[in-house]
C-alpha positions in Angstrom: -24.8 -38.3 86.1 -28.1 -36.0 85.4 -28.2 -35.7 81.7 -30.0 -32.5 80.4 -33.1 -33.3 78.3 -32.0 -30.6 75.5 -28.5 -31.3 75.0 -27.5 -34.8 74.6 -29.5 -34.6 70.8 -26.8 -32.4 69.7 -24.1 -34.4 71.7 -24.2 -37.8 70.3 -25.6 -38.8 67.6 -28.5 -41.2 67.6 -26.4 -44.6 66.3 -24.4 -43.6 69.2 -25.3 -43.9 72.9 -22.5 -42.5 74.8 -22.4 -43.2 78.2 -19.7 -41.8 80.4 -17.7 -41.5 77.1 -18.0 -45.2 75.8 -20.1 -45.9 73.1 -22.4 -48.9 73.8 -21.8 -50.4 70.3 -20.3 -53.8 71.2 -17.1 -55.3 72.9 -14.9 -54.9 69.2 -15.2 -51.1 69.7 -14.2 -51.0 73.1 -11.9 -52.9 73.3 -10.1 -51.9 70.0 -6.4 -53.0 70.4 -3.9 -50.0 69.9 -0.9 -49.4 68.1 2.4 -49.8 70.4 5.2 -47.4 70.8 7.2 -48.1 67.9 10.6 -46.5 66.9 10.5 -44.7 63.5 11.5 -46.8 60.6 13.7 -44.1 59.1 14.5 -46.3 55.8 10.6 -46.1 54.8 9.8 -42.7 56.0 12.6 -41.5 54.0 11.6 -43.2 51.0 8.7 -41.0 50.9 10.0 -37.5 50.2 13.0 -37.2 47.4 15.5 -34.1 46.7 16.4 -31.7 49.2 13.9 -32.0 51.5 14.8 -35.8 52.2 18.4 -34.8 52.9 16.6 -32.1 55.3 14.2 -34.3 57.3 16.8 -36.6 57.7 19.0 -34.2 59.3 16.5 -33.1 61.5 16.0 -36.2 63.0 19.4 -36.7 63.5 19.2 -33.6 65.8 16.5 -34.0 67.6 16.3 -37.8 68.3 18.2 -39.0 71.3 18.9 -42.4 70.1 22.4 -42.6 68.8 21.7 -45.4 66.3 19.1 -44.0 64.5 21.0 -40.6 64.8 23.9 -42.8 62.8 21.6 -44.4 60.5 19.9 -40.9 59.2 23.3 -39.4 58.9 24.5 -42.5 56.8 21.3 -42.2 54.4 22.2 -38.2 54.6 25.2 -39.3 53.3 24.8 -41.1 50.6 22.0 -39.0 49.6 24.3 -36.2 49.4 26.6 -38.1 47.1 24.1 -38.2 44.3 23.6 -34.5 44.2 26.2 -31.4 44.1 25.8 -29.6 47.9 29.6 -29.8 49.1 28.8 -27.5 51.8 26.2 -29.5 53.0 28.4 -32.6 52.3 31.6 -31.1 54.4 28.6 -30.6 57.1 27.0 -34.1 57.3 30.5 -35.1 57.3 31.5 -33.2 60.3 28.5 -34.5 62.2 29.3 -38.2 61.1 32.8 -37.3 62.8 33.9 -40.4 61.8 31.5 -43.1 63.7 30.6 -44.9 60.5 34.2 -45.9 59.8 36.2 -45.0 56.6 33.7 -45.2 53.7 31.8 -42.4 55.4 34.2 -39.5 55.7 35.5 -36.4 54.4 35.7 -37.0 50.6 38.0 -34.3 49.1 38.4 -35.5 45.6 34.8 -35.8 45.0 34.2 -32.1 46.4 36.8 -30.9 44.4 35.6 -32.2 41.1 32.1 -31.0 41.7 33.1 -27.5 42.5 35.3 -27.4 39.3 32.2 -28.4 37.3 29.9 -26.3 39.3 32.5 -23.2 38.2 32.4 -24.5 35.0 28.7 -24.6 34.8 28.1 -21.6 36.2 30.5 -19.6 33.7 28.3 -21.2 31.0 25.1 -20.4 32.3 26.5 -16.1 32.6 27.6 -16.3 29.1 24.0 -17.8 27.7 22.2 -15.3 29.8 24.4 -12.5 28.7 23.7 -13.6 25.1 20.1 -14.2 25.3 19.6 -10.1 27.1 21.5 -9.1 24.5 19.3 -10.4 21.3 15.9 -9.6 24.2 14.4 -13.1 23.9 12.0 -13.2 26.2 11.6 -16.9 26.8 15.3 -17.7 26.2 16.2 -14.8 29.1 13.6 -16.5 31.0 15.0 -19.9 30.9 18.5 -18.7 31.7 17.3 -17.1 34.4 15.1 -20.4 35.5 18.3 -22.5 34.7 20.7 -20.4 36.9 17.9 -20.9 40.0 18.3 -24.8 39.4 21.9 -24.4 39.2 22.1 -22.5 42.7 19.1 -24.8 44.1 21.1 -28.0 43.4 24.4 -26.2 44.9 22.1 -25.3 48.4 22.5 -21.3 47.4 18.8 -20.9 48.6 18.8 -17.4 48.6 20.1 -17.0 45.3 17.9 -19.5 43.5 14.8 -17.8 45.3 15.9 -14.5 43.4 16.6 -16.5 39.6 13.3 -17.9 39.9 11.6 -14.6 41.0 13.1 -12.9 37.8 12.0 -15.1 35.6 8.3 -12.9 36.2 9.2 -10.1 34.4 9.3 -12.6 31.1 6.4 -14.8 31.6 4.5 -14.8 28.5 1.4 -17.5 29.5 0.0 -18.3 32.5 1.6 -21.7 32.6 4.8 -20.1 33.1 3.4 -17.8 35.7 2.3 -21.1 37.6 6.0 -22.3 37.1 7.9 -19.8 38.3 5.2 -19.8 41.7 5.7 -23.1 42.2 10.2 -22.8 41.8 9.7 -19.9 44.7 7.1 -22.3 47.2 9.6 -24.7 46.9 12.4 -22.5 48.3 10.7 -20.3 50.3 9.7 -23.1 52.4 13.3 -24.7 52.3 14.1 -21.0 53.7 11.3 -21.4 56.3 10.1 -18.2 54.8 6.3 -18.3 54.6 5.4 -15.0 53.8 6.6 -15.5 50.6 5.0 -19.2 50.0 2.1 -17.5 50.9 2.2 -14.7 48.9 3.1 -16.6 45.5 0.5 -19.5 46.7 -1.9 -16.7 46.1 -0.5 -15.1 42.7 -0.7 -18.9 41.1 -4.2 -18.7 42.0 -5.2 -15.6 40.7 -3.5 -16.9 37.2 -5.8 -18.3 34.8 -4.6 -21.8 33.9 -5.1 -22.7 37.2 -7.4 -25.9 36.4 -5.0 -28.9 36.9 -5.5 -30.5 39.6 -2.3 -31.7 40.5 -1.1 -28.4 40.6 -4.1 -27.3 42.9 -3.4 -29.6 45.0 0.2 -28.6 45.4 -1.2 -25.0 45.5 -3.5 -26.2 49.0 -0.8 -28.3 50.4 1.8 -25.2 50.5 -0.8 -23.1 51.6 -1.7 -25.1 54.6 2.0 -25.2 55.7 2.1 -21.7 55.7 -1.0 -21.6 57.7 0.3 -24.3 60.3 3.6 -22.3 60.6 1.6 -19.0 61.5 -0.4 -21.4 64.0 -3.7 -20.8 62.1 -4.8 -24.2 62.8 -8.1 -24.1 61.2 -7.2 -22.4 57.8 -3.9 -25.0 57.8 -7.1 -28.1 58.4 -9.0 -26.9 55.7 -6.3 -26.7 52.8 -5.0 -30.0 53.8 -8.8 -31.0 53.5 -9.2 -29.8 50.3 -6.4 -31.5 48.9 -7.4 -33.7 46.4 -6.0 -37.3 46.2 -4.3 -36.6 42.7 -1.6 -35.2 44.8 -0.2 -38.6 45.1 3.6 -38.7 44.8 3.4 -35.5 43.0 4.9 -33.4 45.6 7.8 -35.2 47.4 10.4 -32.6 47.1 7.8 -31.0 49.8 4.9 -33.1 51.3 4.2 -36.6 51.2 0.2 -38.1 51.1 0.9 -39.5 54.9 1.5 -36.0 55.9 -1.3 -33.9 54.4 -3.2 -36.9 56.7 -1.2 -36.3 59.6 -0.9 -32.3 59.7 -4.7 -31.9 58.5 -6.7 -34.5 60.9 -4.3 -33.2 64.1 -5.4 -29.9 63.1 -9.0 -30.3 62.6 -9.2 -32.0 66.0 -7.7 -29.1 67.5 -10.0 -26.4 65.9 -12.9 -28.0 64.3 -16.4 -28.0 66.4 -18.2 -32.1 66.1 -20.5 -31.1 63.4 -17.1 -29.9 61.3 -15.6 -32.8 62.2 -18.1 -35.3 60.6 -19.1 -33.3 57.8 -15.3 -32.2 56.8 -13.4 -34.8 57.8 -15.1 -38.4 58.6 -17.4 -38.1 55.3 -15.3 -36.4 53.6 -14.3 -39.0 51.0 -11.1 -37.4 49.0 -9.2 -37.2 52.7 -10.8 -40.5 53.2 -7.7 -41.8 50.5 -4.9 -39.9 52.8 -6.3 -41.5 55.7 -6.2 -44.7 55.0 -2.2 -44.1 54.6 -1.9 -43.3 58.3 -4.3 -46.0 60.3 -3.8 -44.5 63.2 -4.8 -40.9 62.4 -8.0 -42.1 61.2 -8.6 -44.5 64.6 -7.9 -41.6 66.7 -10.5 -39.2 65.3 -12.9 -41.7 65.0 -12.5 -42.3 68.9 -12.5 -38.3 69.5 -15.5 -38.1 67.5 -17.5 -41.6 69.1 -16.0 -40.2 72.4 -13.7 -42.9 73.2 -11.6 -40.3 74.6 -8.8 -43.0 76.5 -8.6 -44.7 73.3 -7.8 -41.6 71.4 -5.4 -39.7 73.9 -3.3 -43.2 73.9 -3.4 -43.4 70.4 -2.1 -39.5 70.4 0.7 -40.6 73.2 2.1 -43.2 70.9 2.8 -41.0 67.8 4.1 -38.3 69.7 8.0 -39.5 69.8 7.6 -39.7 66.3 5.7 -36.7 65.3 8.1 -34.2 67.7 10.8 -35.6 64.6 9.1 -34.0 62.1 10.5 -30.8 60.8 7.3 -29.0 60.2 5.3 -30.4 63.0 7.5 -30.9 65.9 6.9 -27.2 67.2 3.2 -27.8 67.2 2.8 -30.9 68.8 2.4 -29.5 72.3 0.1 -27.1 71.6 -2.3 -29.2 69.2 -2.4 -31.9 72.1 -3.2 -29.3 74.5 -5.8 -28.2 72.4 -7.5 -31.7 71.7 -7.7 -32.7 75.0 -9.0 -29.4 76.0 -11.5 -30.0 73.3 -12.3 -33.3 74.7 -12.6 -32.9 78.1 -15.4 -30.2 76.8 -17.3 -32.2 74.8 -17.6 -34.9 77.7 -18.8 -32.4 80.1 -21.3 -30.6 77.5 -24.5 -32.9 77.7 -24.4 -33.3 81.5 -25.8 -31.1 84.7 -23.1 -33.1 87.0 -20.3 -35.6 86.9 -18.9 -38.2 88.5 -15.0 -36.7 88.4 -13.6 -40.8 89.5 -16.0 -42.0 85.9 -14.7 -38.9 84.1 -10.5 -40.0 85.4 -11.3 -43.2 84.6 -12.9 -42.3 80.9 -9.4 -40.3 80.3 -7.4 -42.3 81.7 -5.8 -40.1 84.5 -6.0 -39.5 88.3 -8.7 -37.2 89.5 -6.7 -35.1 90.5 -4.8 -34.0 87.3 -8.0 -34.2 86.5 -9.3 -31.5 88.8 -6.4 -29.2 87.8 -7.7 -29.4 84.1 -11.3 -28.5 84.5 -9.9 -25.4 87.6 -8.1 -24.0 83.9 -10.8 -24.6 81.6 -13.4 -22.9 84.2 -11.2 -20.0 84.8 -10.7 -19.6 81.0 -14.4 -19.3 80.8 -14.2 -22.6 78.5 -16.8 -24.6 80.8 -19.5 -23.2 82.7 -19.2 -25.5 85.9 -17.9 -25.3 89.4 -16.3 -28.2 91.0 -17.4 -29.7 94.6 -13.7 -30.8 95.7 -15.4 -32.7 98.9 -17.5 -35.4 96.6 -15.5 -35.0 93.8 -18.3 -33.9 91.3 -18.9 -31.5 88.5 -21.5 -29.0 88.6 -22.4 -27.5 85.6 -23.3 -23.3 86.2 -26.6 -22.6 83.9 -27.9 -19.6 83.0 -30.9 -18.3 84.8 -33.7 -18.4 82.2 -36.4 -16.4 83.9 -34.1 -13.5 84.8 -32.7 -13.3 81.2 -36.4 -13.2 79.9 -37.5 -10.3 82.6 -34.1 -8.3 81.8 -35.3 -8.4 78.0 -38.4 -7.5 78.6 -36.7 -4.4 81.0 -34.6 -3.6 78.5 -37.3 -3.7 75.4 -39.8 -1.5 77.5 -37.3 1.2 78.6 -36.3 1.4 74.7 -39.9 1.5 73.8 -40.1 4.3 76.3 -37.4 6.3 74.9 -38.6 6.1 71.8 -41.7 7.4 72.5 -40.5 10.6 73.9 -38.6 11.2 71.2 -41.9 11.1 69.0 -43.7 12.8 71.2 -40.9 15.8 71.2 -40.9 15.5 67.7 -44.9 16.1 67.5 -44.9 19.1 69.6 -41.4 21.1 67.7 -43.4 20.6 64.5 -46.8 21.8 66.1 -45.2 25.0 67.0 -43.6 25.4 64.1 -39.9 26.1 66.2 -37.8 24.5 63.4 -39.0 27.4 60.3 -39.1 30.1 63.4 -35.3 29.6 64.1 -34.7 28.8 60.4 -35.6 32.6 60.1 -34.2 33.8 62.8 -30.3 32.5 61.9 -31.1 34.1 58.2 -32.2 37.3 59.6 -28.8 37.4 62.0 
């Protein structure tokens, strides 16, 4: 391979000689061992969220895996998750899944439906009577709670739609900007159970605009809903940044929605799709609050340190090993394809950047692939106008397609000179109207007609 002199400075930096994308910085690098393929350890990954959105994520797994004992084993935790709540329609569902394959203790349970039903009529009888009550003597904050009360009540019973519309009209009797927060917060958290992210997005942005907006757990709750809303409109680089920004007292704050291991997981994927290298350092590697979420997933911070040091095999295997359990996740999984497509787009770039020709058997070998999937890449990446190259099929190399210097400077220079030109008849024309005085003549002449 010819390197260019002027482009492998901004390539690599100087602690790191890339050649052929590996970095000559000893055998421990190279050779770095990789995770294996390992089956997702439901038990632990469910003990990081809590509420409804464990019994969710649990569920989806148990549709989307294809292995029928883990599918049993989430529907068993679903279960007895369920138990602890009040959702009997949920409950009669799980149950009907279950169909029976976890033997007696895990089947329809009528009397316990039944007697939370009764209590949830009972309940809800009560809460009608204090709101009724409290609009009747117009106390703002009691109306407010009942109102706030009767969206936990329908929350906890799986009414989403209803709860999103108690919490909404708790708005109308905020009286401080703590409450505002509150009731923004009660509608993020449903709207995203919905999967309705316009309206995350729209009351992420009204608790932002409110003035008590300086605690920074709530901020960080604030960035993490916003870049799920982002990453569900497939805006990438705005999702990357507000998982970026989140600040590590996030913590365990937030598992009714996210847990720390996903803000590292959903904002290092999507910076490696949509960030250029200098982003990358400067945003993620050094940046030392998403340092903390990425030492809770190992092998998100391995993988965009190899994209970055251009160990691009390394990387792309440590992407092929997560994917089984990242197409499990229920905000991710519709993104994985397209966020690997766009990573190893980004890489196969970045390798071909510095260089006036390449070897395509090194370049296979560097990403681990035949040269002739290989080929088929860079023939899409050229046609997409996303490298500059042309490929010689025959000796199997890469010729990058430069721009001709020289005729760009003497097309300037056309180009300058025939503006100069114009512009000098214009001033020219100019001079001679004014010398013969033809604007004041016809000046008269139109206020004479």
């Amino acid at each position: 391979m010819e390197a260019e002199d002027d482009a492998t400075g901004t390539m690599i930096e100087e602690e790191d000689i890339c050649v052929n994308g590996a970095v000559l910085d000893g055998d421990s690098q190279r050779h770095r061992p990789i995770i294996s393929r390992e089956q997702l350890d439901v038990e632990a990954y469910a003990a990081l969220y809590s509420g409804r959105t464990k019994i969710t994520r649990l569920l989806f797994i148990a549709e989307k895996t294809g292995v029928a004992s883990m599918q049993l084993e989430v529907l068993r935790m679903a279960y007895d998750e369920i138990k602890k709540g009040e959702n009997t329609q949920l409950f009669r569902e799980v149950v009907a899944k279950i169909d029976g394959r976890l033997g007696p203790n895990y089947g329809p349970d009528n009397g316990w439906a039944d007697a939370v039903d009764r209590r949830a009529e009972v309940r809800k009888e009560k809460l009608e009577n204090e709101l009724n009550a409290y609009r009747t003597n117009l106390i703002k904050e009691s109306i407010r709670m009942g109102y706030n009360d009767f969206g936990d009540f329908f929350y906890a019973h799986g009414h989403l739609g209803e709860a999103f519309k108690n919490y909404v009209r708790t708005r109308d009797y905020c009286t401080t900007s703590k409450h505002i927060i509150h009731m923004c917060l009660n509608a993020i958290l449903v709207g995203i159970e919905m999967g309705q992210f316009t309206h995350v997005t729209s009351y992420v942005s009204k608790a932002e605009q409110s003035q008590d907006t300086s605690d920074a757990i709530t901020i960080a709750k604030l960035r993490c809903a916003a870049g799920l809303a982002h990453l569900e409109g497939r805006k990438y680089k705005l999702a990357a940044r507000k998982f970026l920004e989140t600040g590590p007292e996030l913590g365990n704050n937030y598992t009714e929605v996210i847990a720390p291991q996903d803000v590292a997981t959903y904002g290092g994927l999507c910076a490696l799709a949509s960030f250029d290298r200098a982003e990358l350092k400067c945003k993620v590697i050094d940046n030392s609050n998403f340092k903390s979420f990425l030492e809770l997933v190992p092998e998100i911070r391995e993988l965009i340190n190899d994209f970055y040091t251009s160990h691009y095999a390394s990387c792309l295997e440590y992407l092929g090993n997560l994917k089984t359990n990242l197409l499990l996740d229920i905000h991710l999984h519709d993104h994985v394809e397209t966020l690997y497509e766009q990573i190893r787009n980004k890489a196969l770039i970045q390798y071909t950047h510095p260089f006036v020709s390449v070897d395509l058997h090194m370049m296979a070998n560097a990403f681990n692939t035949t040269v002739t999937c290989l080929e088929k890449e860079l023939e899409a990446l050229i046609t997409n106008d996303q490298i500059q190259a042309r490929i010689d099929s025959h000796n199997k190399i890469l010729y990058a397609r430069h721009a001709d210097l020289r005729k760009g400077t003497f097309q300037r220079v056309l180009q300058t000179g025939c503006e100069f030109d114009r512009e000098v008849r214009a001033m020219l024309l100019r001079a001679n109207l004014v010398k013969h005085d033809y604007n004041l003549r016809a000046a008269r002449k139109h206020g004479n007609l």
